[in-house]
N, C-alpha and C positions, 0 to 999 in steps of 0.2 A: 527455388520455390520457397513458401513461409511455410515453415515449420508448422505443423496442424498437432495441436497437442490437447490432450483429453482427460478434465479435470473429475474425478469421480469424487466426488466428495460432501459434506453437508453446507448448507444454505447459512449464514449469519448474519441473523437480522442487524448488528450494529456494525457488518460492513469489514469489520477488521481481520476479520481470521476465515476458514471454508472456505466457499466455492468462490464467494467477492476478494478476497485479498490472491487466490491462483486466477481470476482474470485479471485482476490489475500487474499480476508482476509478469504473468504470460508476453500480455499486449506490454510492459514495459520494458521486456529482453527481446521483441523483435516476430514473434510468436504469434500464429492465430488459436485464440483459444475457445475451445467446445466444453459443454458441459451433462453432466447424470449429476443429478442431484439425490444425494439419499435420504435426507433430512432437513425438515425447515427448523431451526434452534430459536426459542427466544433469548436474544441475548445481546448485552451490550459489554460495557466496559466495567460492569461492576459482576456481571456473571450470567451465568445460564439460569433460566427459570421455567423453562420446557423444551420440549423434545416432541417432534410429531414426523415417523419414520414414514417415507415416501413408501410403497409395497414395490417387495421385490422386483417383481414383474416389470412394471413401469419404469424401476433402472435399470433394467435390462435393456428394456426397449430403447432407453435414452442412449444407450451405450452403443447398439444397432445403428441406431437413425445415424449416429456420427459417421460410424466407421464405413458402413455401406453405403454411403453417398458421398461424404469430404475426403475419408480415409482418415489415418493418423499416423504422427511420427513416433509420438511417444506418450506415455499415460502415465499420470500422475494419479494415485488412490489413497484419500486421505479416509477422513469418517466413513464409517461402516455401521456400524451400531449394534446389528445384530446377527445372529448366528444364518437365519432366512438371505438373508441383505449380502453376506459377507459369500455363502454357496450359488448365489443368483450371477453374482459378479466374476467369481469364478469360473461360473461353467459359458458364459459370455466371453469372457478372455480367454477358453482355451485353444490354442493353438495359435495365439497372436504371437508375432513374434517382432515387435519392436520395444524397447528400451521401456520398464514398467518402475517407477518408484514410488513405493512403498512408504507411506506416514503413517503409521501405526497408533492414528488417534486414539487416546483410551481419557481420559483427566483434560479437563477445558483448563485453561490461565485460572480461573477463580476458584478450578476444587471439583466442579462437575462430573460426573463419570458421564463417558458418551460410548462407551460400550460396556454389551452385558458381558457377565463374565462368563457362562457360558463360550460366549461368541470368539473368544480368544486362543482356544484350543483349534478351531475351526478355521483362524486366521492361521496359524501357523501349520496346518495341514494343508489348506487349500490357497491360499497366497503368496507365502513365503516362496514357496519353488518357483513358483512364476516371474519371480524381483529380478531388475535386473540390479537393484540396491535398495534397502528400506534403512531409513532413517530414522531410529528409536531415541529418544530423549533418556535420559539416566531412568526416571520414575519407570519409563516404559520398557527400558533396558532389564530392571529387575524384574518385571512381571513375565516379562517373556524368558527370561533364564529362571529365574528363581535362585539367584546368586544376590547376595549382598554389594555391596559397591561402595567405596568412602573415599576413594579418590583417582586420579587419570591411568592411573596402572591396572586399578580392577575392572575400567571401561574398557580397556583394551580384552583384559583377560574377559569379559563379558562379550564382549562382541564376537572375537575369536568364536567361543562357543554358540555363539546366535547364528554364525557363516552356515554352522556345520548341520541349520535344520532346512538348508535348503536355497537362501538366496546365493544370488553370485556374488552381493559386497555388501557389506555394513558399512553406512557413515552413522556410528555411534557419538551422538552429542553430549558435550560437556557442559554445558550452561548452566547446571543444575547444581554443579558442586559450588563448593566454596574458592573464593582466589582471586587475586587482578587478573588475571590469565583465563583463557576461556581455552581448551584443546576438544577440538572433535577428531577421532580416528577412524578414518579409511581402512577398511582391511576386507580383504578380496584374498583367493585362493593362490596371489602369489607373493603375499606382503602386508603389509602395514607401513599406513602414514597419517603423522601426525602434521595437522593445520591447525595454530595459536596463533592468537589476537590478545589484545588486551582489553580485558571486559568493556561493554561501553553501558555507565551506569545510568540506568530511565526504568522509568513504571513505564512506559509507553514502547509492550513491548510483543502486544496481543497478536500473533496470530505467528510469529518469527516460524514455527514448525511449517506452515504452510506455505509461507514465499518460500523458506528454504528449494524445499519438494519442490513444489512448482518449477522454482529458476532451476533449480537439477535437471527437471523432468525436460523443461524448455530447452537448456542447451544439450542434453543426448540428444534428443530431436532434431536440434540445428546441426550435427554432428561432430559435436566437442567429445574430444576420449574422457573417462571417467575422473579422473584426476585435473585434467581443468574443468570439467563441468564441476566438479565439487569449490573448487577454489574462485570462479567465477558466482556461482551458487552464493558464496558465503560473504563475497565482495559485495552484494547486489542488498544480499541480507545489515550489512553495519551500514552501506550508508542509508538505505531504508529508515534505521536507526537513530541516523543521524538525523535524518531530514524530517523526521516526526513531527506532526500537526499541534499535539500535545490537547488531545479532545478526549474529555471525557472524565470522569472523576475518576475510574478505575485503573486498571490496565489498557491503556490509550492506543491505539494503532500505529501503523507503522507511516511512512510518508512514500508510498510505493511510487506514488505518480513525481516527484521530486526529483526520482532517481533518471537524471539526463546529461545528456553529453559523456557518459563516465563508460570506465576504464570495460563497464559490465559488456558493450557491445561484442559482436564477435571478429568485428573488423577496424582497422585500426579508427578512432577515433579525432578528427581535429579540436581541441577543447580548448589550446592554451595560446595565447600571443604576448611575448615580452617587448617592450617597448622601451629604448632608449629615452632618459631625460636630464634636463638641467638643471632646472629646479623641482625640487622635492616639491617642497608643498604648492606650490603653484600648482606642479601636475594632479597629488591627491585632491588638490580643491575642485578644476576640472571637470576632473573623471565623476566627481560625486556630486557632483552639477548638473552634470549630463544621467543622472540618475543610477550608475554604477552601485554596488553594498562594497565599502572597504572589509574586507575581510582580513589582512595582515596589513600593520603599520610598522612596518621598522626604520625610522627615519636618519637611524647609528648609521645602517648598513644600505638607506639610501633605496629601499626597495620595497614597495605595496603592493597588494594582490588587491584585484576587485571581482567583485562578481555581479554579470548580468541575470536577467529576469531568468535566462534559458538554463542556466548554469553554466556555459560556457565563462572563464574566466581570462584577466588581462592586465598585464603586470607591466610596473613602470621601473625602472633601475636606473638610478644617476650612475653615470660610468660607464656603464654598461653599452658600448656600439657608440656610433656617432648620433647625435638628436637629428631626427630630422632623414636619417637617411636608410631608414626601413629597419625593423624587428625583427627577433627569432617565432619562428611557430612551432607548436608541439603538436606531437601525432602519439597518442597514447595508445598502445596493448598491450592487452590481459599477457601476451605470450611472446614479450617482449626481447627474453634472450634467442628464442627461437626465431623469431621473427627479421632480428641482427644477423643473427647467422645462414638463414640462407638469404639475405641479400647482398653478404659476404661472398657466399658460392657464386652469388650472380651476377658480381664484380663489383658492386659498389665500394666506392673505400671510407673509412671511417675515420676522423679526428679522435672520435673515442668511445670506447667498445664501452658496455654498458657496466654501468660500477653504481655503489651505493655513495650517495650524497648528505649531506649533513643536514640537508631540509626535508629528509625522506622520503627523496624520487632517486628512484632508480633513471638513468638518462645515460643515454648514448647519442654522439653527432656525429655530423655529415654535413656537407655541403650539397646546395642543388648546383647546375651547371652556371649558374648567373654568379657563383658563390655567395647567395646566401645561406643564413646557417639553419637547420633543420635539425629539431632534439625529437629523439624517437623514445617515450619515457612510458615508466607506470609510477603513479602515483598512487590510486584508488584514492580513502577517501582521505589521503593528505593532502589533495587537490584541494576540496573546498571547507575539509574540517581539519586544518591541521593543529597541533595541540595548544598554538600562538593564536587561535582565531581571537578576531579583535572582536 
């Protein structure tokens, strides 16, 4: 059945962050998404310029109307605003007991406070025990510890301390600091872990705290264990990134609806087809004929990538098989060594267990019974942004 997932959060009138950017990324991991609005914002890409708080009451009722009729799998709670707003939601959730994530909006992208401060003490008496993970940003990290922070050690040592007012896990995020490197940490009451990327540098980058949430909140619902929901989560969030509209003069939005065909699914994915060829450039003229985007030329090594309208992508290689007498196809997932290994247990045999590659896909093969060749790979987004994009 779809995942019924339940966005409490505020309204954004330019679309890119709140309650509009958690149904775009809901409905684009698979997800049906419902909504309680607690706030209408005015706001675009240069900033917030009001605030007009929904009454308690009436997000309660919103939260109601969902759950006693559709039901839910999991609940995502971003903006709250105030201390009314933030006990209304509370005493509505008590005794819910599916998978609850925690955005602990407080400061918009442009500088805005979107809660009072009052209302912060209130969050973390009456919310925090409820998480089944809240996700604090560095600025928010300090306000709810009242620790200082200057770099990936003290978010860790911050977070640690945030587990112990009450949630089950902190994904404490690093975006905030300085570095090519971006590390957010995971820590739960039997660990820590660290997930790093290498920053991806854009203004265009309004609303990241709420897809995050969202795609978290999305896949505990679909029933991913917390450690690939975080990793699928954050996957979902760079190519978001990637695929940015680039609207707006300010802080630009993300490209939520772009994210297709990719590794974010929960089931393996078909995305990829390599094609044997003779001539190079004959085949790049082709394919780009027929309306394909070259996205990698490397005509040294005899091999292009294109990309169609869907994102689905389709690769040409001289050398590579005989011309003319069928391709390799890839089958991408998120959970890709696990996924090798029990089709190991199930007898399948493999040409090659799953290793790092010099184009940065991870890939393992196999043969189907006809013997053609079948690569079962993750790439995420080095599938269609790799650092060679033409």
């Amino acid at each position: 059945m779809t995942a019924r997932i339940l966005a409490i959060a505020g309204s954004d009138s330019g679309g890119g962050a709140g309650i509009q950017a958690d149904i775009k990324t809901i409905t684009a991991l698979g997800g049906y998404a419902m909504t309680a609005v607690t706030a209408i914002t005015v706001q675009n890409t240069l900033g917030v310029t009001g605030i007009h708080a929904v009454p308690p009451e009436i997000v309660a009722a919103q939260i109601r109307a969902c759950t006693d009729d559709i039901g839910v799998d999991a609940i995502k709670i971003g903006m709250l605003g105030n201390e009314a707003t933030i006990n209304a939601v509370a005493d509505v959730l008590a005794g819910v007991s599916v998978p609850i994530v925690l955005d602990p909006v407080m400061i918009a992208k442009g500088g805005a406070a979107l809660i009072e401060d009052e209302a912060v003490w209130a969050m973390m008496q009456r919310l925090l025990p409820l998480a089944r993970v809240i996700t604090p940003n560095v600025p928010e990290l300090i306000a709810l510890t009242e620790t200082e922070i200057e770099d990936s050690a003290d978010v860790l040592l911050a977070a640690q301390e945030l587990l112990n007012a009450g949630p089950r896990a902190v994904l404490a995020k690093g975006g905030h600091l300085d570095g090519e490197v971006v590390t957010d940490w995971l820590v739960t009451r039997h660990g820590h872990q660290a997930f790093s990327d290498t920053r991806i540098e854009t203004r265009h980058s309004h609303g990241t705290g709420c897809t995050l949430a969202s795609a978290l909140a999305c896949s505990l619902g679909q029933g991913l264990a917390l450690p690939e929901a975080v990793a699928r989560a954050r996957s979902y969030v760079r190519l978001a990134l990637r695929a940015a509209p680039g609207l707006g003069q300010g802080h630009g939005p993300l490209g939520h609806g772009a994210v297709v065909n990719e590794i974010t699914a929960t089931a393996p994915v078909l995305n990829q087809v390599t094609l044997p060829a003779m001539d190079y450039a004959a085949s790049v003229a082709f394919y780009r004929q027929l309306g394909l985007r070259l996205i990698v030329d490397s005509p040294d090594n005899g091999y292009a990538r294109f990309e169609a309208g869907n994102g689905t992508t389709l690769s040409i290689h001289v050398g590579h098989g005989q011309a003319g007498a069928g391709g390799m196809i890839y089958l991408e997932s998120l959970r890709l060594d696990a996924w090798v290994a029990e089709l190991q247990a199930a007898g399948l045999a493999f040409d090659q267990l799953p290793r790092d590659e010099a184009w940065l896909w991870r890939e393992a093969r196999l043969r189907d019974p006809a013997g053609n060749e079948v690569c079962l790979y993750a790439a995420g987004e080095n599938r269609r942004f790799p650092p060679w994009r033409a």
